[in-house]
C-alpha positions in Angstrom: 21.1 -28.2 57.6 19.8 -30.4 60.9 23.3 -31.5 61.2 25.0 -28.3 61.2 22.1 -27.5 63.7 23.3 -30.0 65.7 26.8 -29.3 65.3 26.6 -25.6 66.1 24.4 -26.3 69.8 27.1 -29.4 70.6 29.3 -26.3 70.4 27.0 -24.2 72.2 26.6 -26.4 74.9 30.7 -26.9 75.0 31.4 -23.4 74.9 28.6 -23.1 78.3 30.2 -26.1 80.4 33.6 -24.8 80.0 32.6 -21.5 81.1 30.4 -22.4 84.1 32.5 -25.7 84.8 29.9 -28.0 84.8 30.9 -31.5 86.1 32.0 -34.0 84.0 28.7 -35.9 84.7 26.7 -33.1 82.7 27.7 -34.0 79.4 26.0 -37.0 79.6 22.6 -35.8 79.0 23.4 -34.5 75.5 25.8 -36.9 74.5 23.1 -38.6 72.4 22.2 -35.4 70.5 25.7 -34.4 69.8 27.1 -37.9 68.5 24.3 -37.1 65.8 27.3 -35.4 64.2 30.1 -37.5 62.8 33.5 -36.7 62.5 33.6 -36.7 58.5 31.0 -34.1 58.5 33.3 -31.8 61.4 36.4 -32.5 58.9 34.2 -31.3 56.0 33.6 -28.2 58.0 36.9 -27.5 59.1 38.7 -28.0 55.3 35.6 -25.5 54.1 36.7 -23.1 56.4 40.4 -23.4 56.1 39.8 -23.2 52.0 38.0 -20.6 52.7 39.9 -18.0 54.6 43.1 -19.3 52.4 41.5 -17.9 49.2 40.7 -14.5 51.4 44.0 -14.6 52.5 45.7 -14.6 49.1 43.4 -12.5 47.9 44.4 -9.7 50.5 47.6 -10.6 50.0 48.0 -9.9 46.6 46.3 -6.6 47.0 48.4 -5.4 49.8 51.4 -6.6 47.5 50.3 -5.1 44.4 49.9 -1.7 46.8 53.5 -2.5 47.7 54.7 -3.0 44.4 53.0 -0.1 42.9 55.2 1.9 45.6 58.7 0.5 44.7 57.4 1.2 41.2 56.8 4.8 42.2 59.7 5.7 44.6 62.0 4.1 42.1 60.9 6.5 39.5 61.2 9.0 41.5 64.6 8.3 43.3 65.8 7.7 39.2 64.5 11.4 38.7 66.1 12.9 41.3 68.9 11.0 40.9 69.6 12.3 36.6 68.4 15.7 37.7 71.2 15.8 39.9 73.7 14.5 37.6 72.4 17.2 35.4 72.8 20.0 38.4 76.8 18.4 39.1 77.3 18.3 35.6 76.2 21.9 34.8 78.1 23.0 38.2 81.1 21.1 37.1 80.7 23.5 33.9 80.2 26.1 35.5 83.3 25.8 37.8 85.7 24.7 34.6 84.6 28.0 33.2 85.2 30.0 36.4 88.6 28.4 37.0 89.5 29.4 33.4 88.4 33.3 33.8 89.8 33.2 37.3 93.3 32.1 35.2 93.1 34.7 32.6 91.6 37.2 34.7 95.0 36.3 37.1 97.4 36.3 34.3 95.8 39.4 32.8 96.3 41.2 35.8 100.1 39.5 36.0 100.7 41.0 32.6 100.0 44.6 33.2 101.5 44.7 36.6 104.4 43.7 34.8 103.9 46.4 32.2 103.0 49.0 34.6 106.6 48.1 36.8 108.5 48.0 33.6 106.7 51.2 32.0 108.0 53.2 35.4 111.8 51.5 35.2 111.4 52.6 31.6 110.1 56.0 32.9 112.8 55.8 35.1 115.6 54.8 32.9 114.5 57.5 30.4 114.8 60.3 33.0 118.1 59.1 33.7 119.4 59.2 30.1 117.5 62.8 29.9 119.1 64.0 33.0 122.6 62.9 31.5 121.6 64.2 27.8 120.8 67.7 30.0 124.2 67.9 31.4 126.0 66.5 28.6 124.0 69.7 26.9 124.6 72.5 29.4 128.6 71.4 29.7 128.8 71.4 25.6 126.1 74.9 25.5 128.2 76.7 28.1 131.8 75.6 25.9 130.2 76.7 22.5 129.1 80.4 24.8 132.4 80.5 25.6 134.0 80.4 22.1 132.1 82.2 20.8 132.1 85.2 22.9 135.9 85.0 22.8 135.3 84.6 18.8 132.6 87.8 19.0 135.6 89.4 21.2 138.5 89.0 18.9 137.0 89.6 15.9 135.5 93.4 17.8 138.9 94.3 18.8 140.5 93.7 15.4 137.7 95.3 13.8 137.8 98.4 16.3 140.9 100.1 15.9 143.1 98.4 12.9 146.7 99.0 13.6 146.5 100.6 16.7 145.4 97.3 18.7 148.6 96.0 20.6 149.8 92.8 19.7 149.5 91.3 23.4 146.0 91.6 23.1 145.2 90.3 20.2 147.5 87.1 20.9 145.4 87.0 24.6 142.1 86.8 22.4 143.7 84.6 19.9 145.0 82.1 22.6 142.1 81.7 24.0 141.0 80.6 20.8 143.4 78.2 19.7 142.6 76.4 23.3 139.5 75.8 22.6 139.2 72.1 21.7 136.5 72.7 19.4 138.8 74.8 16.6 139.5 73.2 13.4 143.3 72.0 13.7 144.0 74.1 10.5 142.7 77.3 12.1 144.6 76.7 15.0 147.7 76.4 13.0 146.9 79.4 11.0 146.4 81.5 14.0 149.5 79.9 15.8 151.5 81.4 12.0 150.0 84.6 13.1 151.1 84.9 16.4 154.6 83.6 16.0 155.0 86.6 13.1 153.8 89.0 15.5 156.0 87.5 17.8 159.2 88.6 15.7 158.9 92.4 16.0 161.9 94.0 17.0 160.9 95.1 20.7 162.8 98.8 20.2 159.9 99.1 18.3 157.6 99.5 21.5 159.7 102.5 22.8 161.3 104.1 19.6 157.6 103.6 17.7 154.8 102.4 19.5 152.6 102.4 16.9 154.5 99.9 14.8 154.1 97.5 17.7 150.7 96.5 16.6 148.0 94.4 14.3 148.3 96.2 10.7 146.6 95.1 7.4 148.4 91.6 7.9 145.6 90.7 9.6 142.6 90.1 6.8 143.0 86.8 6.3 142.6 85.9 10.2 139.9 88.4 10.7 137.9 86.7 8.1 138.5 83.2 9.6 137.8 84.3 13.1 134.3 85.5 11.0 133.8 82.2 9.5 134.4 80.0 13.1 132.2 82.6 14.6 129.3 82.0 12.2 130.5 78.0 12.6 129.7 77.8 16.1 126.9 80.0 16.6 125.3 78.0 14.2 126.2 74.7 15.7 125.3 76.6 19.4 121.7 77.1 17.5 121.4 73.2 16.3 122.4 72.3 19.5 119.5 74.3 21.1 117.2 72.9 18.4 118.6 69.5 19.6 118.0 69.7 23.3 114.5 71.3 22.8 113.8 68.2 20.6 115.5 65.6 22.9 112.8 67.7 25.9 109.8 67.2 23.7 110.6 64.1 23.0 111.1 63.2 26.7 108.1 65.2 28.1 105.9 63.1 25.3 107.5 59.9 26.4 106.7 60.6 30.1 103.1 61.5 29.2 102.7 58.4 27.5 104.1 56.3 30.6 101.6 57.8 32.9 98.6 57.4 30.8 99.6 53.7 29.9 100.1 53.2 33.2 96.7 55.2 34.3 94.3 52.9 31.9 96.9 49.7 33.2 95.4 50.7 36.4 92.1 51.2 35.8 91.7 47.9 33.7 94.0 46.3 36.7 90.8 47.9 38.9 88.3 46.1 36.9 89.8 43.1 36.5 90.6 42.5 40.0 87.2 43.5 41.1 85.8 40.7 38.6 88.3 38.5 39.7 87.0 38.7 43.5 83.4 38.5 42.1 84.5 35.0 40.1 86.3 33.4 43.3 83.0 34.0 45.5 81.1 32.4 42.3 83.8 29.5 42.3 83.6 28.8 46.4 79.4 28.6 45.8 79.5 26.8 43.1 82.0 23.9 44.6 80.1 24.0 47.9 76.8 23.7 45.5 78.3 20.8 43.7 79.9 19.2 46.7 76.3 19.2 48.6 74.4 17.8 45.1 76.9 15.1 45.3 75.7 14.0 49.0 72.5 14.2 48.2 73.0 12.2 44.5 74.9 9.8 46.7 72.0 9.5 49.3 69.5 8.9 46.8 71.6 6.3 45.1 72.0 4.2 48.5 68.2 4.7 48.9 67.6 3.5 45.3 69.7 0.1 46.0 68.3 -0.3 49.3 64.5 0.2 47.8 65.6 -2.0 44.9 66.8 -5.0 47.5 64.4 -4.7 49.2 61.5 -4.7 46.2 63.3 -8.1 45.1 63.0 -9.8 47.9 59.6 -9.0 49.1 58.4 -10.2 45.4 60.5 -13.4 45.5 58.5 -13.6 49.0 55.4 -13.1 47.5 55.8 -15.4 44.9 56.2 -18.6 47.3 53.9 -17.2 49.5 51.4 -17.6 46.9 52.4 -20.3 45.3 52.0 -22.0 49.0 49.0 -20.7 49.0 47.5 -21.8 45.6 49.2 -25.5 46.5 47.4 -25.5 50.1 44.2 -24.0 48.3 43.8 -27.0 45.7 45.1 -29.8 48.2 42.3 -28.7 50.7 40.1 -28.8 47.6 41.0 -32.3 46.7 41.1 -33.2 50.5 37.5 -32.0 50.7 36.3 -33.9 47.0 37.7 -37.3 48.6 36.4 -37.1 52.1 32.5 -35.9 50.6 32.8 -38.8 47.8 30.6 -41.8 48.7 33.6 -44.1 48.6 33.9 -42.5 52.6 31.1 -44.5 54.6 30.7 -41.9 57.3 28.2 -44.5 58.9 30.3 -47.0 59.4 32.3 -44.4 62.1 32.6 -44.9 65.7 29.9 -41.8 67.1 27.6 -42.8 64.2 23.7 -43.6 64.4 24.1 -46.6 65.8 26.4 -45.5 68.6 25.6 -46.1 72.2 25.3 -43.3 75.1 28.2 -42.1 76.2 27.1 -43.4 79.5 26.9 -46.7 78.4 30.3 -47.1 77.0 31.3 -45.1 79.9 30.6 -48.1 82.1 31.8 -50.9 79.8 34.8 -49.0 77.9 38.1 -47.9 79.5 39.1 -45.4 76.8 36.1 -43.4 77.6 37.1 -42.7 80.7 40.4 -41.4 79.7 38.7 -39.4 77.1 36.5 -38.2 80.4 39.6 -37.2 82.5 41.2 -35.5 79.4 38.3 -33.7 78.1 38.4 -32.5 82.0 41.6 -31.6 82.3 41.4 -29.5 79.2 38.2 -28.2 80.0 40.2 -27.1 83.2 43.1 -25.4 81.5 40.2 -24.2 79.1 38.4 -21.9 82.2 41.8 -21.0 84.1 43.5 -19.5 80.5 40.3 -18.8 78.6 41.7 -20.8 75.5 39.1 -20.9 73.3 41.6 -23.9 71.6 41.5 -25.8 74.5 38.0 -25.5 75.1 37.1 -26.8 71.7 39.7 -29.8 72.4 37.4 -30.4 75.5 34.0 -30.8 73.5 35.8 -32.8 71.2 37.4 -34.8 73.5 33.9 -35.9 74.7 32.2 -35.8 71.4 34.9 -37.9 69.3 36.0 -41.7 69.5 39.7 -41.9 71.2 41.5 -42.7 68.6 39.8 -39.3 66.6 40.5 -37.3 69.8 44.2 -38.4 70.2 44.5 -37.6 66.7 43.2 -34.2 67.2 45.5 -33.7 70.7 48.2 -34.8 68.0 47.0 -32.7 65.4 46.2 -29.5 67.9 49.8 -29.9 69.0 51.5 -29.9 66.0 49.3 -27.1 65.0 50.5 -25.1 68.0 54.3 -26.1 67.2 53.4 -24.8 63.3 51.8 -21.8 64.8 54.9 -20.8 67.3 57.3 -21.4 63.9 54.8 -19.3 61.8 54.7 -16.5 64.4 58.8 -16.9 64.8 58.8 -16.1 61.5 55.8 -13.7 61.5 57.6 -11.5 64.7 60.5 -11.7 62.5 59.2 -10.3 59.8 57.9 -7.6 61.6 61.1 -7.1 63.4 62.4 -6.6 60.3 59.6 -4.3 58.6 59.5 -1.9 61.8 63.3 -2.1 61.7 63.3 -0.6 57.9 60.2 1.2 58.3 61.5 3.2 61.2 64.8 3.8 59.2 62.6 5.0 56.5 60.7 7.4 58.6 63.8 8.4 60.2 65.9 9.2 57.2 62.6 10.5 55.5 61.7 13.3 58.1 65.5 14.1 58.6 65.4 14.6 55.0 62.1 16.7 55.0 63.7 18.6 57.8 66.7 19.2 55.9 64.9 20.0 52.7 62.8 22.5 54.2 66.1 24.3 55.6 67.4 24.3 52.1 63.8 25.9 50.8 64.2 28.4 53.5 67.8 28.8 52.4 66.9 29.1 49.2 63.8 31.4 49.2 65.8 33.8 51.2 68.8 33.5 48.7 66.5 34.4 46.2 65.0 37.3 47.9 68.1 38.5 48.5 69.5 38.2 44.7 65.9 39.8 43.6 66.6 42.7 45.9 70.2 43.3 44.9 69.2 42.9 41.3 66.2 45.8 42.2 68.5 47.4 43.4 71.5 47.4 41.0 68.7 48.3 38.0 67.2 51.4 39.9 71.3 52.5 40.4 71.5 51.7 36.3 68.1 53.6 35.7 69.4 56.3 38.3 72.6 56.5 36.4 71.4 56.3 33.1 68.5 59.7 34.3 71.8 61.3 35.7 73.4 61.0 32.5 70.6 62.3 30.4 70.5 65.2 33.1 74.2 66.2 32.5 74.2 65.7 28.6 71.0 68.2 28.7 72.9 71.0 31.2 76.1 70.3 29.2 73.8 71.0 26.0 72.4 74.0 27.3 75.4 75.3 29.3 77.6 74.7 26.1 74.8 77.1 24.2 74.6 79.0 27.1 78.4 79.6 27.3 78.8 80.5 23.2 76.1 82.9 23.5 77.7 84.4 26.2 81.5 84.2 24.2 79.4 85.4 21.5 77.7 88.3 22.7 81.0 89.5 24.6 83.0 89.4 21.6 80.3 91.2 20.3 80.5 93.6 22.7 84.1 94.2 22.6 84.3 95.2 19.0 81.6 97.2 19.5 83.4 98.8 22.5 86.0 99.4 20.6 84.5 101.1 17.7 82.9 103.3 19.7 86.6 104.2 21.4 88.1 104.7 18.1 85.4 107.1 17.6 85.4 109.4 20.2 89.3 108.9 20.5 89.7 109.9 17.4 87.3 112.8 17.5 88.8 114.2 20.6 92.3 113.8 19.1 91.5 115.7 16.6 89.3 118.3 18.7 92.6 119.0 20.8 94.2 120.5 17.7 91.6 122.9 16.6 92.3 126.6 15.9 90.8 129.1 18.1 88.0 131.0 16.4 88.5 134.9 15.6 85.7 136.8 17.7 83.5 138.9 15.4 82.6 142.3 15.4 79.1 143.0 17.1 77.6 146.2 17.6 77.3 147.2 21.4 73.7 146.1 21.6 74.8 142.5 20.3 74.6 139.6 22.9 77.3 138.4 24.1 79.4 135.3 22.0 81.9 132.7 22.8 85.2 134.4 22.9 87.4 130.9 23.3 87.4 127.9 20.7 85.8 124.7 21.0 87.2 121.5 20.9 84.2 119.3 22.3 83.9 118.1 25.9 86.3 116.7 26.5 86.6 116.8 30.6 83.2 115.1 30.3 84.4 112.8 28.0 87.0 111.7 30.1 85.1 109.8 32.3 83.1 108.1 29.7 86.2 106.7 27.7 87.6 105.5 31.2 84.2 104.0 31.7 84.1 102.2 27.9 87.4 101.0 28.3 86.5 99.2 31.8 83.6 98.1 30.1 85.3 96.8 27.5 88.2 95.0 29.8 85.3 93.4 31.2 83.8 92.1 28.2 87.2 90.5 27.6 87.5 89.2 30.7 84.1 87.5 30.3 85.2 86.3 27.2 88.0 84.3 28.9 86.4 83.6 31.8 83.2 82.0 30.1 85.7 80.3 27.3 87.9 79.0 30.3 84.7 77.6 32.2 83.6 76.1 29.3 86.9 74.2 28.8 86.7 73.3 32.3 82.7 72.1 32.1 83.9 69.5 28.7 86.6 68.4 30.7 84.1 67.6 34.1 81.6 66.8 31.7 83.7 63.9 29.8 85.4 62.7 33.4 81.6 62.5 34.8 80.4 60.1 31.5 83.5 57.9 31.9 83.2 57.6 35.4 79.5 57.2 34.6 79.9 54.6 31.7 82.1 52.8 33.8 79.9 52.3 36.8 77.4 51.4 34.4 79.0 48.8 32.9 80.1 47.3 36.1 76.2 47.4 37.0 75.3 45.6 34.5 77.5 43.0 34.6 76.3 42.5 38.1 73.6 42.6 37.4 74.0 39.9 34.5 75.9 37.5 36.8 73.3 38.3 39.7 70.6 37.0 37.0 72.5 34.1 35.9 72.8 33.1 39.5 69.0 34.1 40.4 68.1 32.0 37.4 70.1 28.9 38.8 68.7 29.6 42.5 65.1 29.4 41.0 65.8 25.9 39.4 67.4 24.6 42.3 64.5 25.8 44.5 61.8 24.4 42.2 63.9 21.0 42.6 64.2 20.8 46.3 60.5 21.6 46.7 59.7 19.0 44.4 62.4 16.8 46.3 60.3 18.0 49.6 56.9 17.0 48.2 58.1 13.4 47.3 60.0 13.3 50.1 56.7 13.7 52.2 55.4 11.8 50.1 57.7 9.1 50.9 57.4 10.0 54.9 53.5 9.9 54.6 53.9 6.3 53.3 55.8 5.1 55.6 54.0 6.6 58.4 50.3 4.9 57.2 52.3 1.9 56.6 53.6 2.1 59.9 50.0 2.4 61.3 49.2 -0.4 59.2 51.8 -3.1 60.8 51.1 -1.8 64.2 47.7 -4.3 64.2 49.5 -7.3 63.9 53.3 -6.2 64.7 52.7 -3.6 67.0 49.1 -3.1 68.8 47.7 -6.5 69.0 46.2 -6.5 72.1 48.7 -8.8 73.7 52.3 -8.8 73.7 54.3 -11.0 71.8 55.8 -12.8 75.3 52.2 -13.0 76.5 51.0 -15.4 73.5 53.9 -17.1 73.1 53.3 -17.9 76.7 49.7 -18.5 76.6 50.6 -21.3 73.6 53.5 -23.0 75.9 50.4 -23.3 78.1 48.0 -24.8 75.9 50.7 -27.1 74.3 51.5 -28.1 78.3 47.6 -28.7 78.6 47.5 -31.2 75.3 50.4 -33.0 75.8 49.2 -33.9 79.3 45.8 -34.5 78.0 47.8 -36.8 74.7 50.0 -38.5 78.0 46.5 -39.5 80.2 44.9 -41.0 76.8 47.5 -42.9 75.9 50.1 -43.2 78.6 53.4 -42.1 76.7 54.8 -38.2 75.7 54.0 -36.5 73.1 56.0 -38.1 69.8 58.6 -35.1 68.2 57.5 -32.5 65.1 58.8 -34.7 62.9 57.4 -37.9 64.1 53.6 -36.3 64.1 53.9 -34.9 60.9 55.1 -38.2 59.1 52.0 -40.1 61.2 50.0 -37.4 59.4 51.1 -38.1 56.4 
């Protein structure tokens, strides 16, 4: 304890003459008190201390590392997190899109198909007017030929009929020939008919002046009258199936054309929907591809982060390793060091500066040595008060505390110290160039990433709102569709009851109407034909009788028959009228439920996609916020480690130039203290540390 007294006021006293630059002379007068200390006991101290803040060193250094590691361990899981939940997001997008793609294709060939059908159901329409058109005049040329016959057939067959033999023979062959010309006529009748006119033919023509009445038709002509008969009722018969025929073939045609134009009406309307989905599934595709493309940058950004964070995790543990094992190595050779030199196989007496030393002013006067220790102990002592190195000042007292050969070992020892320290710092500056380099990129990248995150929250909140309100929105026009409905199938209900009461009631009406008619049409029918009564036979006194008869009263009743049957007109009128407004309200009834229906259904598939989409908005939020929290997180760490290097990288109190000056100084100082003790220049690195060794 007296010795460490000792020790600490030789420092004391050191610390004041460098400070007040006391002359050399001064140290004189305690040289006696500080030689009290030897070296081995100063070497004791400075191993203890050394040993000492080496064990807190590695101490604090395996905390801050086990912070550190703790960190990659954290942001690793993480990054490996967000990393499979986006492969899971690309993956269900990728889904998502195969599926779209492959409605988008059958919604497009789907809509392919019945164009097609609609464009080949209107050539068909087309085609089939033109083969109806042709059928029509094929009919009316044929119709108007069959006419033709057969009015010359109904012709002939009325003049042979109307006066037999008296019917001149030219015009019964006119009627005939215009028979036979007809292409239509059996080529047996024709050649029966051409018999009969070539007989007629051979009359002698006298017979036309000397007996006209022999130059005509007689009884010869049964046989053709009856045949003209039989091609009349031919014809007119095949006249009738040829009308049959045509008003088939229109039927036919009118049914066809109806069925064309509603085909092509629900071709339309499906054509309509589909379309309308088909826009709604290209929107959906375009999101979902930008959605996947913009998962896959950030996927890709995470993955370089991972391997970055994973590099740089490797190395800083392979660093800490040797740092530690350096450590541990330095730790136990100090102890060892310190073991020897406190052992008694050191004789610590048997030291120059021991007990039985003399005064520094006595070997001052008899020792050349001493005198260069003097001049260098001043010179550092100078350097010492003009840089206020505490270094060099603790060279100084040693310089005029220790034997020479101790104090050129320490000059040595200090120097190569300061070499050490310059390497140590080199690396320690580079270091720190390097963790300021990464930690800015990490703060960088981080709050670009925060930034961006919270634009794609925003982004996404709003999407949401927006998907929540249209969804609100769509349901209140279901709910307002669905309460319109019900409204219209209640006043269909009532106005259908409302509309057979009515049909009811006039029907009712009219028969009743029309009883009453028959009544007092009946009774004033017969009241018109009544007998007049016979006046009787009063005496003069009697009151006067009706003299005329009655048959009711009927100018009054006039008015009130006119009156019924208006009534009852109405009443029929009301009963078409009503009946044709109910037709008409079924018919506006079922086009308002379809329409309905239809809009409905539409809704709600909106509405289901809308959802679906709402649903997959929410998930993606929840994951960017979570992405957002980590990732400031992330940026919160780096920002307190930042703060953390900037004591020793950053905010040390003195730039990095300014120390590395300050130690070129110092080094200057010792090597021309090292040069005035022993006359030569400071040895190389290597030399000193082999001597040391």
């Amino acid at each position: 304890v007296q010795q460490g007294s000792i020790l600490n006021r030789c420092k004391l006293l050191a610390a004041m003459a460098i400070f007040a630059r006391w002359p050399l002379v001064a140290f004189a007068v305690n040289v006696a008190m500080c030689r009290a200390v030897t070296p081995i006991q100063k070497v004791l101290e400075m191993m203890n201390e050394m040993k000492a803040k080496g064990i807190a060193e590695k101490k604090a250094e395996a905390v801050q590392f086990a912070k550190f590691s703790q960190w990659c361990k954290d942001t690793s899981a993480e990054k490996a997190k967000a990393i499979e939940a986006s492969a899971l997001e690309i993956e269900r997008l990728g889904s998502f899109i195969d599926k779209t793609e492959g409605e988008i294709s059958d919604l497009s060939e789907r809509v392919a198909e019945l164009q097609e059908d609609v464009a080949r159901w209107v050539q068909d329409k087309k085609a089939a007017t033109d083969v109806r058109q042709k059928e029509k005049a094929d009919y009316d040329a044929t119709h108007t030929e069959y006419q033709d016959i057969v009015g010359a057939l109904d012709r002939a067959v009325a003049v042979l009929k109307g006066m037999p033999g008296k019917v001149p023979q030219a015009l019964v062959q006119a009627h005939v020939e215009s028979i036979i010309r007809s292409p239509r006529v059996p080529t047996k009748a024709k050649q029966v008919m051409q018999s009969f006119i070539q007989a007629a033919g051979k009359q002698d023509p006298k017979l036309f002046y000397e007996a006209p009445e022999a130059y005509a038709y007689e009884s010869q002509s049964g046989s053709v009258l009856a045949m003209l008969q039989e091609l009349h009722d031919k014809f007119l018969s095949e006249m009738t199936e040829l009308e049959k025929e045509e008003m088939n073939a229109r039927h036919a045609y009118q049914r066809l054309v109806q069925r064309f134009k509603e085909m092509t009406e629900l071709a339309e309307q499906e054509i309509s929907q589909k379309e309308k989905r088909l826009a709604e599934c290209r929107t959906d595709l375009a999101q979902a591809k930008a959605d996947k493309t913009e998962e896959e940058e950030v996927k890709a950004k995470n993955e370089e982060y991972s391997r970055q964070l994973s590099e740089l995790c490797t190395q800083k543990e392979a660093d800490f390793t040797s740092r530690q094992q350096l450590r541990a190595e330095e730790i136990e050779a100090l102890g060892k060091a310190i073991e020897i030199i406190s052992s008694e196989s050191v004789a610590a007496n048997r030291l120059p500066g021991g007990a039985g030393a003399s005064s520094f002013a006595q070997i001052s006067q008899s020792d050349p040595k001493q005198l260069q220790l003097g001049r260098a102990a001043a010179l550092l002592s100078q350097h010492a008060a003009a840089s206020g190195s505490r270094m060099l000042a603790l060279a100084a007292q040693k310089a005029q505390a220790d034997p020479f050969e101790k104090v050129k070992k320490m000059i040595s020892d200090l120097i190569t110290k300061l070499m050490e320290e310059a390497n140590a710092e080199a690396n320690h500056k580079g270091w720190c160039d390097a963790e300021l380099a990464t930690n800015k990129l990490t703060r960088t990248n981080k709050a670009e990433a925060v930034d961006q995150l919270h634009a794609e929250v925003e982004k996404l909140e709003v999407k949401k709102t927006q998907l929540t309100q249209h969804i609100a929105d769509l349901t209140a026009e279901i709910a307002q569709l669905d309460k319109r409905m019900e409204e219209a199938a209640v006043e269909r209900k009532e106005e259908k009851a409302e509309n057979e009461q009515t049909i009811a009631d006039a029907k009712m009406s009219q028969t009743a109407v029309a009883q009453a008619l028959a009544v007092l049409r009946d009774f004033y029918a017969k009241a018109a034909q009544a007998t007049a009564l016979v006046q009787q036979t009063p005496g003069e006194d009697a009151p006067d009788t009706f003299t005329s008869p009655y048959k009711g009263m009927g100018a009054e009743s006039g008015g009130i028959i006119g009156m019924l049957e208006v009534i009852e007109s109405d009443f029929a009128r009301l009963d078409a009228e009503t009946d044709a407004a109910e037709t008409a309200a079924v018919a506006a009834f079922k086009k308002f439920m379809n329409e309905a229906e239809e809009d409905k259904a539409v809704a709600e598939a909106e509405v289901d996609h809308k959802q679906g989409n709402l649903e997959t908005t929410t998930q993606v939020l929840t994951s960017t916020k979570k992405d957002l929290d980590q990732t400031q997180v992330e940026l919160d760490a780096a920002i307190k480690y930042y703060e953390k290097l900037k004591p020793s990288c950053v905010d040390s109190g003195i730039s990095w130039e300014e120390r590395i000056k300050r130690r070129e100084e110092e080094m200057q100082s010792l090597k021309e203290a090292y040069k005035i003790l022993t006359g030569e220049e400071v040895p190389s690195y290597r030399e000193m540390k082999a001597e040391q060794v």
